[in-house]
C-alpha positions, -999 to 999 in steps of 0.1 A, spaced: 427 -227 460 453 -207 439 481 -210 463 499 -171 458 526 -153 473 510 -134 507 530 -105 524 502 -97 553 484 -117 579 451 -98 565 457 -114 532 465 -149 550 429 -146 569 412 -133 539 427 -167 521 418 -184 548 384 -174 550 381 -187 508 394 -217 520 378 -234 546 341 -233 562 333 -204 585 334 -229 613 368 -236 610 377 -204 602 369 -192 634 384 -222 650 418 -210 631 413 -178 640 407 -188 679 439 -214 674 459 -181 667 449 -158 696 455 -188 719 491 -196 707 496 -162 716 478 -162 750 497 -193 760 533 -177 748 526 -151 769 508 -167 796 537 -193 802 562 -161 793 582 -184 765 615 -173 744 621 -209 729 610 -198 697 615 -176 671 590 -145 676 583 -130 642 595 -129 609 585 -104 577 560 -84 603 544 -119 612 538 -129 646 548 -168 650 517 -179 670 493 -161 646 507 -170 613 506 -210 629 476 -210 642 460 -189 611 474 -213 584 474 -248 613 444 -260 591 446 -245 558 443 -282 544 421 -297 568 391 -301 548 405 -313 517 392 -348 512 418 -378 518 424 -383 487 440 -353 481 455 -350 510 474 -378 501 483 -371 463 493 -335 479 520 -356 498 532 -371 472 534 -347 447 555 -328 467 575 -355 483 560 -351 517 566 -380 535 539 -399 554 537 -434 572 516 -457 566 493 -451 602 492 -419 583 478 -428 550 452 -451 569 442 -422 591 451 -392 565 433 -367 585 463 -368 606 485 -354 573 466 -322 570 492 -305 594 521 -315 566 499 -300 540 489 -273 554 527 -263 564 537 -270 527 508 -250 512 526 -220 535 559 -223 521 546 -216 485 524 -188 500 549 -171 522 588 -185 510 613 -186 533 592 -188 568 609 -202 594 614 -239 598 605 -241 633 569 -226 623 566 -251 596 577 -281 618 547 -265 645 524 -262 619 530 -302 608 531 -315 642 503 -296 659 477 -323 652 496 -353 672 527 -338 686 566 -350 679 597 -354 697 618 -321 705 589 -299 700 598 -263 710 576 -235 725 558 -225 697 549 -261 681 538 -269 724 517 -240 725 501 -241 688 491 -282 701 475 -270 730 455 -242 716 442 -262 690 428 -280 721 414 -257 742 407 -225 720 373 -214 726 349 -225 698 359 -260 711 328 -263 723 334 -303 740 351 -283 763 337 -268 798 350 -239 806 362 -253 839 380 -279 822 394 -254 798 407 -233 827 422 -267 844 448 -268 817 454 -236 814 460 -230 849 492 -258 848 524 -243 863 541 -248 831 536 -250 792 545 -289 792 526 -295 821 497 -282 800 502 -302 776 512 -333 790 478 -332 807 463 -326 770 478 -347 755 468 -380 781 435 -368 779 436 -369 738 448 -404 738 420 -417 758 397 -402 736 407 -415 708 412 -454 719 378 -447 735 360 -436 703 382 -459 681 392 -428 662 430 -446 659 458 -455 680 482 -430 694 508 -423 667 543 -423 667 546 -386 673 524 -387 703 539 -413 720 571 -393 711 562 -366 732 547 -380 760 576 -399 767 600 -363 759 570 -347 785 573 -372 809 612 -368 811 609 -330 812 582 -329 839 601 -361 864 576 -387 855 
């Protein structure tokens, strides 16, 4: 992938789209109407809206998975070429660094976006501590955008239809953790045991 300088989301979906398969660029492309559904379904302002004519929850959820087919191997010279750091539960489980590429393959695309779309971007596969409104709603609608086809509708419309954006994705986020210790996929990271525990604080659990 020749990794040039974008000005447009049309160039950004047209790159996308010579990226990854057409399965996940529709996924990416659903990822990015969602962000924006949930902004404005859960009306937040803790993020910052746009930036060079870029919308924040399109741009996330258009590049969210810019890296996630590269094979692990790459994924994890990527890292360290370019003096990403990673754990080691990461390096065992390196589909979880994709996010960190993928945010760093934006910053030579489109220098200077802002940091708290790249920190969205890099946590949106397991969640983090302090995550704002953007990086909560980019999680969740990597979850429950509508290609997602392990998803009922009814179940889809369950977490959307949570009074608040945490409560959504508090109740994501429990249900992602079960699945993965019940498919032995790997054990909750760091990040998501981070923000269940900031979730549980915000929502009086």
């Amino acid at each position: 992938m020749s990794l040039q300088k974008i000005c447009t989301i049309d160039q950004l979906k047209n790159l996308l789209k010579e990226t990854v398969s057409q399965k996940r660029y529709l996924h990416s492309l659903g990822v990015a109407q969602t962000t924006e559904m949930l902004l404005e379904h859960y009306k937040c302002t803790n993020y910052e809206k746009t930036w060079n004519g870029f919308s924040a929850g399109e741009f996330c959820g258009v590049i969210h998975d810019l890296a996630r087919e590269l094979p692990a191997a790459d994924l994890i010279s990527y890292c360290r070429k370019n003096a990403i750091d990673i754990t080691q539960s990461e390096i065992e489980s390196p589909v979880l660094i994709h996010g960190k590429v993928s945010a760093h393959m934006a910053k030579v695309l489109c220098p200077g976006y802002p940091e708290s779309w790249r920190r969205a971007v890099d946590v949106h596969t397991t969640g983090d501590s302090a995550m704002d409104d953007l990086a909560l709603a980019l999680f969740a609608a990597d979850f429950v955008e509508p290609t997602r086809v392990f998803l009922t509708d009814e179940k889809r419309n369950e977490y959307i239809s949570k009074p608040s954006l945490d409560a959504c994705v508090y109740a994501i986020l429990c249900d992602m953790i079960a699945h993965w210790k019940e498919k032995g996929y790997h054990e909750a990271s760091e990040g998501s045991l981070a923000l269940r525990k900031d979730l549980e604080i915000r929502l009086g659990l």
